[in-house]
N, C-alpha and C positions, 0 to 999 in steps of 0.2 A: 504493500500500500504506500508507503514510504515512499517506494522511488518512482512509484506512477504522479503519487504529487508533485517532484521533484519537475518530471518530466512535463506537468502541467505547467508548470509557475515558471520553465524553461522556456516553454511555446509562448506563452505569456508576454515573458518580462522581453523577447527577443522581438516579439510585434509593437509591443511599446517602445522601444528603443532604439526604433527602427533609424528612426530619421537623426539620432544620435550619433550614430557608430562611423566609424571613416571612411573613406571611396574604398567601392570594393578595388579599385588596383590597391593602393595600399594594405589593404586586407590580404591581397594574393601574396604581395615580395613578403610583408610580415610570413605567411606559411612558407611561401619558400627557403626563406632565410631560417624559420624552426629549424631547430635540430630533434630528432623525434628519434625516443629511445632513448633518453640522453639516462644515461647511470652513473655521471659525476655526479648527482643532487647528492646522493646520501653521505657521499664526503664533506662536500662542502657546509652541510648540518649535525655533522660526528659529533662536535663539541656542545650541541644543545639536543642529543639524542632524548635523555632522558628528563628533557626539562618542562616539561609541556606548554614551551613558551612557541612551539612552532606549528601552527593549524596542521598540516596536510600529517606532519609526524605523529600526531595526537591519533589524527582518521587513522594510522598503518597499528598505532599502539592497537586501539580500539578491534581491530580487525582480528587480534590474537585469539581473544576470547570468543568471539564470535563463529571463530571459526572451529577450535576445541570444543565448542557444544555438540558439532555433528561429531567431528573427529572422535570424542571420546566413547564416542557409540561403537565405534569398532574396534577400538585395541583397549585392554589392560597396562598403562604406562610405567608403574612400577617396573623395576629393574631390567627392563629395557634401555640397549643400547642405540640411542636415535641419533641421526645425522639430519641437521636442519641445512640445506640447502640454500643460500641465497639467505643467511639470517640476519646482515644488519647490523644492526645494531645489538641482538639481540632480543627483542621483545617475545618471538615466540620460543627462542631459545631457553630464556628462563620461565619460561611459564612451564615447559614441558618439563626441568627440574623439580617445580612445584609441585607436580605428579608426580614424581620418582623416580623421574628414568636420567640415565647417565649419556649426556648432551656434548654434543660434538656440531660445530655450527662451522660453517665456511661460508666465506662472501670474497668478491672480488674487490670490492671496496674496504683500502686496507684502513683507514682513518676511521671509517664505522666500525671496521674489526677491534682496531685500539680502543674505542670506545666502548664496545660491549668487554674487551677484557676489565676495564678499569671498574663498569658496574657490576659486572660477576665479583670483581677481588673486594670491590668494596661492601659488596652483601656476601660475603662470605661462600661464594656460588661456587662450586665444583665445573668448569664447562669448561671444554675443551676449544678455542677458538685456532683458526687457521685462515689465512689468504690463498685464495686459490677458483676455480671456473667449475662450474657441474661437469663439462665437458673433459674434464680430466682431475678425477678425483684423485688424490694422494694417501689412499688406504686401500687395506689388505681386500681381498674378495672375500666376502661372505663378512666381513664385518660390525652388520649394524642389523636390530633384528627391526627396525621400522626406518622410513629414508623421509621426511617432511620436506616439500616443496611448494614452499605458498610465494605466490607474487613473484611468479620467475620463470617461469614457461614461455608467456607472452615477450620473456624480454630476450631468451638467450641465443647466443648464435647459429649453436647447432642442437634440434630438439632432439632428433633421431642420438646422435650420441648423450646427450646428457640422461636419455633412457636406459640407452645401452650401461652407463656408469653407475645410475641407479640398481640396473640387476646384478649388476658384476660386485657390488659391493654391500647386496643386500643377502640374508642368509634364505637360506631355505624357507619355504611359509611365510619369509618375510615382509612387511604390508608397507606400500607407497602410496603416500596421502600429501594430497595433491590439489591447489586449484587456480582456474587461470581466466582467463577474458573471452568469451564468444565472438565469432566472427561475423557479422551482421549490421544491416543499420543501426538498430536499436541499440545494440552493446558500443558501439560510434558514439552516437549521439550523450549516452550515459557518460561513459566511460574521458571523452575527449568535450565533447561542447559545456557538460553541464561539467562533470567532474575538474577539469582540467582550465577550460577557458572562462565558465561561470562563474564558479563557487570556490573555485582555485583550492581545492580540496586536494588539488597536487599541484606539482609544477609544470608548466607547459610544455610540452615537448616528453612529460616522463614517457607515454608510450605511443608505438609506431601501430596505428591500425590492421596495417598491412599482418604485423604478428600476429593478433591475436589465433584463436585455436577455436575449430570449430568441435564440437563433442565427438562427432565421427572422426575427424580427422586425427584426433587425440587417442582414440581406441583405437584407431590401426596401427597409428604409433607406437602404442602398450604392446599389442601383440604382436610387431615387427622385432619388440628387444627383448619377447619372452615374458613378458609382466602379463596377467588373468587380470580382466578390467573385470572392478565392481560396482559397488552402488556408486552414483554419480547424484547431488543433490544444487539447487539454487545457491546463491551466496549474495546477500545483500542489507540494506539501511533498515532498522527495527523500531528504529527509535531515535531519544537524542540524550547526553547526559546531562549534569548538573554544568558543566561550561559549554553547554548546548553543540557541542559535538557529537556528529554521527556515532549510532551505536549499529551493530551486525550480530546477523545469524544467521540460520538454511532458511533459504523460500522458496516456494514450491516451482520455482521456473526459471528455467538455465537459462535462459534468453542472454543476457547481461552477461554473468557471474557465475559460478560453477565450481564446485570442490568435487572431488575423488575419492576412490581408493582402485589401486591395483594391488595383486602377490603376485609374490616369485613358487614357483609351485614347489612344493615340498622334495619333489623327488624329480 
């Protein structure tokens, strides 16, 4: 309901604003000159990761949990050995400690890495961090009994490999939970006019259209690297909190937003 209003008060506020906004050729060199996909942002806000003095970082904190409602439906987290993929700063890295399991977190972004070390050591957090790409993971095969890849599908260079890394280092029965952006007008319009250019709920340019992942094309992908696709659920706005930022959870339509699970088969 949430992001249908959203999508209301978009068409809205874009018709009233009409005769405000600048010549469409300026509008075009502005996109042209975007840089889309850009994955400097999380560097450049390393030093106020944890401060929630930064909107758009608030919206990714807030994501954590909304996204462990569904996720905790399928695995038992306790003394599990998880690998957060693309973690950041850490925000879903220490949640998943919160649960019990023993966290190992890689990001490409080594300034956010140094940051989520400095908030693990200063909460006294056991987590393993590393700089490094999904695309070539630096652990053993069979590793990790769970592999978390949230907000990072959409972005990375190679999907087909960062699956194949995924199985290679996930153990037997081992479950990859997962979710990423739909490829469609509507996850467009969400994702990039409201999310990105509207409500600046990110920074412009974080993502390239062109990436996102359609559901089918995400399961042949699973099944190209060996991974058993499972339950596939919504991902999206619930609510708002006490600083009136977006709150998350499952909703019943992948249109937009979209979490996972796939396993590596036992045998």
């Amino acid at each position: 309901m949430t992001m249908f209003l959203l999508l209301r008060f978009t068409v809205r506020t874009c018709a009233a604003c009409a005769s405000k906004r600048r010549a469409p050729a300026a509008d075009a060199d502005l996109e042209a000159n975007l840089m889309r996909n850009d994955l400097t942002i999380y560097d450049k806000v390393a030093g106020q990761w944890w401060s929630d003095e930064i909107r758009w970082v608030s919206t990714l904190k807030n994501l954590a949990p909304g996204r462990l409602r569904w996720f905790d439906r399928h695995i038992d987290w306790p003394g599990k050995d998880v690998l957060d993929i693309g973690c950041a700063g850490g925000f879903m890295a220490e949640a998943l400690v919160g649960r019990g399991a023993r966290v190992t977190g890689i990001d490409p972004a080594a300034d956010a890495i140094n940051a989520a070390c400095i908030h693990a050591r200063e909460g006294g957090l056991d987590i393993g961090y590393d700089v490094g790409v999904g695309e070539a993971l630096p652990y053993e095969n069979g590793s990790f009994d769970a592999v978390v890849c949230v907000d990072v599908l959409e972005h990375v260079a190679d999907l087909n490999r960062v699956l194949l890394e995924v199985y290679r280092t996930l153990r037997p029965g081992g479950l990859f939970l997962f979710d990423t952006i739909n490829r469609n007008l509507l996850a467009r319009i969400a994702a990039i006019t409201i999310t990105e250019d509207l409500l600046r709920l990110l920074p412009r340019g974080t993502h390239d259209p062109g990436m996102f992942i359609k559901p089918r094309e995400l399961r042949t992908a699973l099944l190209g690297a060996g991974l058993l696709p499972g339950a596939i659920t919504g991902l999206g706005p619930r609510g708002v909190d006490r600083r009136f930022n977006l709150t998350f959870g499952p909703l019943p339509f992948t249109a937009i937003m979209y979490m996972g699970i796939a396993r590596k088969p036992s045998a």
